[in-house]
Each structure stands twice: as structure tokens, then as C-alpha cells.
C-alpha positions as CSV (number, residue, x, y, z in Angstrom):
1,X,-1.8,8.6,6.2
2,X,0.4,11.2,8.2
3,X,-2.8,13.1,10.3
4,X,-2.1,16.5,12.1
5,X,-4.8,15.7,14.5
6,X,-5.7,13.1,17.4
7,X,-9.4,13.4,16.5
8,X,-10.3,15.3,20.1
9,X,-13.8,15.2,18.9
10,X,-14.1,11.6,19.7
11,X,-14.6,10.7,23.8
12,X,-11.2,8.6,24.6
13,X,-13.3,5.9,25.7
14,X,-14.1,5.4,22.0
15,X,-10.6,6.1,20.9
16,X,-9.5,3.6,23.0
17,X,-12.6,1.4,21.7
18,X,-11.8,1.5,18.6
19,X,-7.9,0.8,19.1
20,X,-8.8,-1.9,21.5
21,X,-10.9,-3.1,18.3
22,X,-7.7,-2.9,16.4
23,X,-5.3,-4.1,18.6
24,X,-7.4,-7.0,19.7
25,X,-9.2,-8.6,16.8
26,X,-6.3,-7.7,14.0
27,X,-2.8,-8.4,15.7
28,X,-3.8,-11.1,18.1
29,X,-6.0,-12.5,15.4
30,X,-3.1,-13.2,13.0
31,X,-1.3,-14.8,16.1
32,X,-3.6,-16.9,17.2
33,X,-4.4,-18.2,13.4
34,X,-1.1,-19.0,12.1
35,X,0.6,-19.5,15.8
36,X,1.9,-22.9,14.8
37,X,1.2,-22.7,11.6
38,X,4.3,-21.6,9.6
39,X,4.1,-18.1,8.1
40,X,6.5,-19.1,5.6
41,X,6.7,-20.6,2.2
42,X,5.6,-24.6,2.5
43,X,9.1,-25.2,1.2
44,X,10.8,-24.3,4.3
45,X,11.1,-28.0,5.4
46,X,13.1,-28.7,3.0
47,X,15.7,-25.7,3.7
48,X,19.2,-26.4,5.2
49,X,19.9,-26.0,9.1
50,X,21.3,-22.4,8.4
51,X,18.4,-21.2,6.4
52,X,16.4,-22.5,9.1
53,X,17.9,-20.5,11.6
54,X,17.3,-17.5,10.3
55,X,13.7,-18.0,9.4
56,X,13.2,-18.8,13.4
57,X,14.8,-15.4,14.0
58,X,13.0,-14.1,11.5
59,X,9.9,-15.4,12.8
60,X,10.9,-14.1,16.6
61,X,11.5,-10.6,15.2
62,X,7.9,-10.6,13.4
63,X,6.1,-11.4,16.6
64,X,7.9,-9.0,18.7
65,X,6.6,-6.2,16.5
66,X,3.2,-7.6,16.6
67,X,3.7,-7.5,20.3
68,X,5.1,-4.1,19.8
69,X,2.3,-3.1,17.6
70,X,-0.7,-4.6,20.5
71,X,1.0,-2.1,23.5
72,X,0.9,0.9,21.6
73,X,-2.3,0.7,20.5
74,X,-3.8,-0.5,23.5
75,X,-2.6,2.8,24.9
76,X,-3.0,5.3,22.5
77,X,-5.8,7.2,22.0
78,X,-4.5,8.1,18.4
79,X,-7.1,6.5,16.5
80,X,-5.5,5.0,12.6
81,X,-7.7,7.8,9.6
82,X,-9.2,4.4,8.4
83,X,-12.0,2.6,10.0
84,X,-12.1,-0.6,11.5
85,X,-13.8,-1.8,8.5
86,X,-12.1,-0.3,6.1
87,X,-9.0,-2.2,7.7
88,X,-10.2,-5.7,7.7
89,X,-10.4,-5.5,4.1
90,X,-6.9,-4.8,3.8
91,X,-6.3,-7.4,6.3
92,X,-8.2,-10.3,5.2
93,X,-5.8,-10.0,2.0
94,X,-2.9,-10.1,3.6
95,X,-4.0,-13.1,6.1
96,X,-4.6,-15.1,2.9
97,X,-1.4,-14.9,1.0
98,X,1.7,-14.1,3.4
99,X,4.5,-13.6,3.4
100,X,4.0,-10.6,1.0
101,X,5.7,-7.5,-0.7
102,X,3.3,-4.4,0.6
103,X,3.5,-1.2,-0.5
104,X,2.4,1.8,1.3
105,X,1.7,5.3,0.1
106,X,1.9,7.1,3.3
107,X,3.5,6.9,7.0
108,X,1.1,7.5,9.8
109,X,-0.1,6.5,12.6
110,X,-1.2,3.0,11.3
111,X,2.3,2.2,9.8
112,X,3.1,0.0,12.5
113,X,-0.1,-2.1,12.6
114,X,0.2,-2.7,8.6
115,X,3.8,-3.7,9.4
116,X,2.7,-6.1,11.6
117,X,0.3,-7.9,9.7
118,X,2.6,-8.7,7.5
119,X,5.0,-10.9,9.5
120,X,8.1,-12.0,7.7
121,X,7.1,-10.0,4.4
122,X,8.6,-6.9,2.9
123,X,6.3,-3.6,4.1
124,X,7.7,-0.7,2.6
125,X,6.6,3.1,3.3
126,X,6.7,5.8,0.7
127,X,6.3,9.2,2.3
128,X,6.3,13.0,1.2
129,X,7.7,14.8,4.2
130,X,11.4,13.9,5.6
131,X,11.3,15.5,8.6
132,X,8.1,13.3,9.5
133,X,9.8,10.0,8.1
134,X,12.2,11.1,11.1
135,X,9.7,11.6,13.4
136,X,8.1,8.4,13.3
137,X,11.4,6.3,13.2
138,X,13.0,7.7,15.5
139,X,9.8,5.8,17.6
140,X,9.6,2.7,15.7
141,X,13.1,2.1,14.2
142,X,12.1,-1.1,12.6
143,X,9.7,0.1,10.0
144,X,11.1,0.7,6.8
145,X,10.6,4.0,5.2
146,X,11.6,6.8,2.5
147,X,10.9,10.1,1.7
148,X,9.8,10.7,-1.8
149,X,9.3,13.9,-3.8
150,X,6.4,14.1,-6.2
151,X,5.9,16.6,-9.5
152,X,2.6,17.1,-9.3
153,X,0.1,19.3,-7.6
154,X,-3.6,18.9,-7.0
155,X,-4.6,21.9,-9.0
156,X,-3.0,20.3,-12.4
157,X,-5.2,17.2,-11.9
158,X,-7.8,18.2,-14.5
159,X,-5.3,19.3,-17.4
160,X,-3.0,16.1,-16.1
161,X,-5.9,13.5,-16.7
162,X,-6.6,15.3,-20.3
163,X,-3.0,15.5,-21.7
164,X,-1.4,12.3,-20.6
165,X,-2.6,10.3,-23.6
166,X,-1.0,12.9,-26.0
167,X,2.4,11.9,-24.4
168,X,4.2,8.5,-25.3
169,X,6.1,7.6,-21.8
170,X,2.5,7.9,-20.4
171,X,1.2,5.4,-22.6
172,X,2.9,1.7,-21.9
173,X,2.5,-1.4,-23.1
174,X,4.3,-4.7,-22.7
175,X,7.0,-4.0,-24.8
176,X,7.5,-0.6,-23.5
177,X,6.8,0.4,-19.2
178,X,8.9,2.3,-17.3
179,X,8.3,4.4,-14.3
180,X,12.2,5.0,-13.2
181,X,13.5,7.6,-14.6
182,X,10.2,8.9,-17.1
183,X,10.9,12.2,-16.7
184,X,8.5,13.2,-19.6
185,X,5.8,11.9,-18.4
186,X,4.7,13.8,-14.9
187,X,2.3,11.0,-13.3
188,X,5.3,8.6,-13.2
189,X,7.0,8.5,-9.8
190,X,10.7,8.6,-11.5
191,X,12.8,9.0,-8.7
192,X,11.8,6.0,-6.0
193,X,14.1,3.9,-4.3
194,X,15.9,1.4,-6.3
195,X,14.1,-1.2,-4.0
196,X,10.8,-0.2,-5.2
197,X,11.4,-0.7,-8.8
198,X,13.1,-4.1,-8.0
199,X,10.6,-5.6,-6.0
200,X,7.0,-6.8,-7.1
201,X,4.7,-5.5,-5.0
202,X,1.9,-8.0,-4.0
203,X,-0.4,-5.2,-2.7
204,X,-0.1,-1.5,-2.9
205,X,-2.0,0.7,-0.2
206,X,-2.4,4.3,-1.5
207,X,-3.5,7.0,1.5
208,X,-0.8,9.7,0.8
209,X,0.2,12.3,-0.3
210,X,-1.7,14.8,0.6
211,X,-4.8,15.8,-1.4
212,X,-6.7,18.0,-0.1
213,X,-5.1,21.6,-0.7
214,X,-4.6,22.7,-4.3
215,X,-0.9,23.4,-4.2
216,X,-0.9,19.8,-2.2
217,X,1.0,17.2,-4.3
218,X,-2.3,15.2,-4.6
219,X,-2.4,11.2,-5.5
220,X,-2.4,11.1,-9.1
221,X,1.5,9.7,-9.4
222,X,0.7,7.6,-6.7
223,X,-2.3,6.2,-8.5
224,X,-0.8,6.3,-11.8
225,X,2.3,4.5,-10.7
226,X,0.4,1.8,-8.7
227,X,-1.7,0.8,-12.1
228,X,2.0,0.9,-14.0
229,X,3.3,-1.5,-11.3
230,X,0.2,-3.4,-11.3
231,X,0.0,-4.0,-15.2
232,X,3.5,-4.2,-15.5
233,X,3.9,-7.4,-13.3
234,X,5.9,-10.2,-14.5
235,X,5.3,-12.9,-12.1
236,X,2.5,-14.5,-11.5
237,X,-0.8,-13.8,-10.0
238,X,-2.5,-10.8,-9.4
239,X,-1.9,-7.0,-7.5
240,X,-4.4,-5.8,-4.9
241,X,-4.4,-2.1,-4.8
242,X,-6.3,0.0,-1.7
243,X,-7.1,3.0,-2.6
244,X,-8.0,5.4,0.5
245,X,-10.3,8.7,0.7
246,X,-12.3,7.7,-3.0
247,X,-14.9,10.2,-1.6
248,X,-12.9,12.8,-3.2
249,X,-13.0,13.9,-6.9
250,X,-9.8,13.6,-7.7
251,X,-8.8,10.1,-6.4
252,X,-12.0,8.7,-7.6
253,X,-12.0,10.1,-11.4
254,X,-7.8,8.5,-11.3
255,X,-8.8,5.5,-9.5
256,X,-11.7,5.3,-12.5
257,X,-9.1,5.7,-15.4
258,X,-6.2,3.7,-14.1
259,X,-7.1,1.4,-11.8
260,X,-10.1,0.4,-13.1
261,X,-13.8,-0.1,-12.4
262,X,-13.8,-3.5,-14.0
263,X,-11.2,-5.0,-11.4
264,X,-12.7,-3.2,-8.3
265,X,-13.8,-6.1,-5.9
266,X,-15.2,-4.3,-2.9
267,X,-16.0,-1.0,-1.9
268,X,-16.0,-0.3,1.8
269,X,-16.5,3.1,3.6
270,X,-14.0,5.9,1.5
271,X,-12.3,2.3,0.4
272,X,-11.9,0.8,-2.3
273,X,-10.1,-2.5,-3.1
274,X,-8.5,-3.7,-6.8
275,X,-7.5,-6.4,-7.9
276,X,-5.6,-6.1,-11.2
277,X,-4.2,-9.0,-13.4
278,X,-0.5,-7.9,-15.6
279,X,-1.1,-6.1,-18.6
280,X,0.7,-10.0,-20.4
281,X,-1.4,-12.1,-18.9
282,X,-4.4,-10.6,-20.5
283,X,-2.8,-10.0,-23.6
284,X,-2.0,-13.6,-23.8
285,X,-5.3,-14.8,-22.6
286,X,-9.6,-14.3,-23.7
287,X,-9.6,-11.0,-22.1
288,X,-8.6,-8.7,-23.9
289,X,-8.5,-5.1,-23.0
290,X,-9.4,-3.9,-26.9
291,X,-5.8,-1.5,-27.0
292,X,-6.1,-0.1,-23.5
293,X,-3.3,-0.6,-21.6
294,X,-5.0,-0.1,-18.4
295,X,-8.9,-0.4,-18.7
């Protein structure tokens, strides 16, 4: 998500266009459609005075960083790496279940729009580089972020997407998923934050790490490690993956064995959306998955 450049090919009247676009029809949007509406769990009526309190503080903070969110993009000319479409698809998920737990893979220049549409949820950032993580919250001190280290690079994707079925800890099942501490298998992110293995993540946005340099750590953990989470839920419904930049070889042949073309639901732009049922649920039900854990 994290992009070295401010896209000076583009006129700043369309820069600012486009974040006008954003800005505009995204943050205000979610505003105006659940202003009075409550953006919490229907059960909050029936929550003591206390409780109550600190969901209308909760509900305060939310809105100031939607505010927050409208100024800077209406005067930035920093235009977010995905489109305008490729956002609303994102969005119109998170409009329809809030308050949610969202992953993202990546801290950019987006990070505090995605934070915003998700007022009163848990948005968590993952990202490679500390010294960026810095950067950005030293501006925006309310989004929550780590750095994370990965153990793969872009070169090995080939040999990584051969060998993983001859090693055990890459194969889970029901009985057996783990991603903290799998240090034998290399696609599993084993080191997170605590909070990431603790938390069931509702969607997971994948547009990082970097991918695009051999030596680069690529987005195979990332995309191995979202299906894990994905399969391995334990509540109920279903995780909606995003899966950014599926244009390029590698994230689209990972995306194909993990993620899965059967639960792809919409393709848009270099976007593509999943929506993927736990590994249980299907065990336990008419759709089997014939012995393949993921597809």
C-alpha cells in the first residue's frame, strides 16, 4: 500500500478529482447512512448506563476520524494505489456488516480512509518497513499499526508453490492449523502480533508487501496466511478477503491455489474479492472440499 510516488503524471485537478470522489461519496456516505442509525450491535439498548457511555465516546471518536479522514483528502493530491472502483467494493462490504475486525496488509496512503469506514470496529495494519510505520503515525496517531518481518522473497515463489505440499505444518486441517509460531513451514507469518492471532478477522485486505523486485518479500505469506485465517475461523459466518495488484503472476497463481477461484465473488480492475466459508463448516455440511484443505 506504502507508494514512493505521488503519481505526478496525473494533472492535480484530477488528483484532487479523484480524492474529492473519495472523500465525498465514501466517508460522508457512511455518515449520512447510518447518522442516526446506531453503528453498533442491536443489543446496545439493552446495555447498562456505563457501557453506554463509552459506546457514545466511542461513537464521537469514530466520527472525528471520519472527519479527520474528509480534510485530508480533500487537500491532498496523493491519490490512494487503488481506484475508485476498486474501493467501493471493499466498502460496500464493510457498510453492510459493521462494526468489523479488518485486516490490512499494508500502510499507505489509504490507511486512514479504510480506518474510517470502519467506525467503531477493530482496523489493524500489518506493515514491512518500521521506519515507515513511524512515518505515518507520527501523522495519524490513531491508526493502529505493526511492523512485521516476512521469510520469504519473490524469487522463491515458484519453488515455494511446488514444495509446500511435501511439508506437514503447510498442510492444515481442522484438527491441526497453526500459523504462530510454524517455523517449518515458510508461507506461515509466525511471528505476528499476539492480537492478530486472537482476533477473527471479518475481512482481510492484502496490498503489501512489496512484490515487485525479486529480492522483495512478495505476498505469498500474506496470501497463505489470509486463506489459513480464513479456513481456520471458528465463529460464524464467512471471511471476505481483497486481494490487490492480481495482474501480476505471482499474486494471481497464490490467490488461485489458496484463496480460491471457487469463492471469488467479484473481480474489479487488479481486484479481486473472496469470500471464503471455515474449513468446519464445510466439512460438516454438503460441500465438501474432496480432502483439500483450501480449494
Amino acid at each position: 500500500m506504502k507508494n514512493t510516488h505521488v503519481f505526478p503524471q496525473k494533472p492535480w485537478f484530477v488528483a484532487v478529482g479523484i480524492m474529492g470522489l473519495i472523500a465525498g461519496s465514501l466517508l460522508i456516505s457512511i455518515i449520512t447512512q447510518f447518522g442516526d442509525k446506531s453503528l453498533l450491535c442491536p443489543v446496545a439498548t439493552r446495555l447498562s448506563a456505563s457501557t453506554t457511555s463509552s459506546i457514545s465516546t466511542a461513537t464521537n471518536t469514530a466520527t472525528t476520524m471520519q472527519l479527520n479522514a474528509i480534510v485530508h483528502y480533500a487537500t491532498s493530491t496523493v491519490v490512494p494505489q487503488q481506484s475508485l472502483e476498486e474501493i467501493t467494493v471493499s466498502f460496500n462490504v464493510l457498510r453492510s456488516r459493521p462494526p468489523c475486525n479488518f485486516l490490512v496488509f499494508g500502510l499507505g496512503y489509504d490507511s486512514l480512509m479504510w480506518a474510517a469506514l470502519n467506525p467503531n470496529g477493530t482496523t489493524l495494519f500489518l506493515e514491512e518497513d518500521p521506519d515507515w510505520v513511524r512515518t505515518v503515525l507520527k501523522d495519524a496517531s490513531d491508526l493502529k499499526a505493526h511492523s512485521v518481518s516476512y521469510r520469504t522473497q519473490l524469487k522463491e515463489a515458484h519453488g515455494l508453490l511446488k514444495s509446500y505440499k511435501r511439508e506437514p505444518d503447510c498442510q492444515p486441517s481442522s484438527s491441526r492449523i497453526f500459523l504462530r509460531g510454524n517455523r517449518k513451514c515458510k508461507l506461515a507469518l509466525d511471528n505476528l502480533p499476539e492480537e492478530v492471532y486472537e482476533r477473527e478477522w471479518d475481512l482481510i485486505m492484502i496490498d503489501a508487501p512489496r512484490g515487485y523486485y525479486p529480492t522483495a518479500p512478495g505476498r505469498m505469506a500474506a496470501i497463505y496466511s489470509a486463506a489459513v485465517m480464513a479456513r481456520g475461523r471458528k465463529g460464524g459466518g464467512t471471511t471476505h478477503v481483497f486481494l490487490h495488484d492480481v495482474d501480476r503472476r505471482v499474486e494471481k497463481a497464490f490467490a488461485e491455489e489458496f484463496l480460491c477461484r471457487k469463492y471469488l465473488v467479484e473481480g474489479v480492475g487488479r481486484l479481486w474479492h473472496f469470500e471464503i466459508p471455515p474449513a468446519m463448516a464445510e466439512e460438516s455440511g454438503s460441500n465438501s472440499s474432496n480432502g483439500s484443505w483450501f480449494c
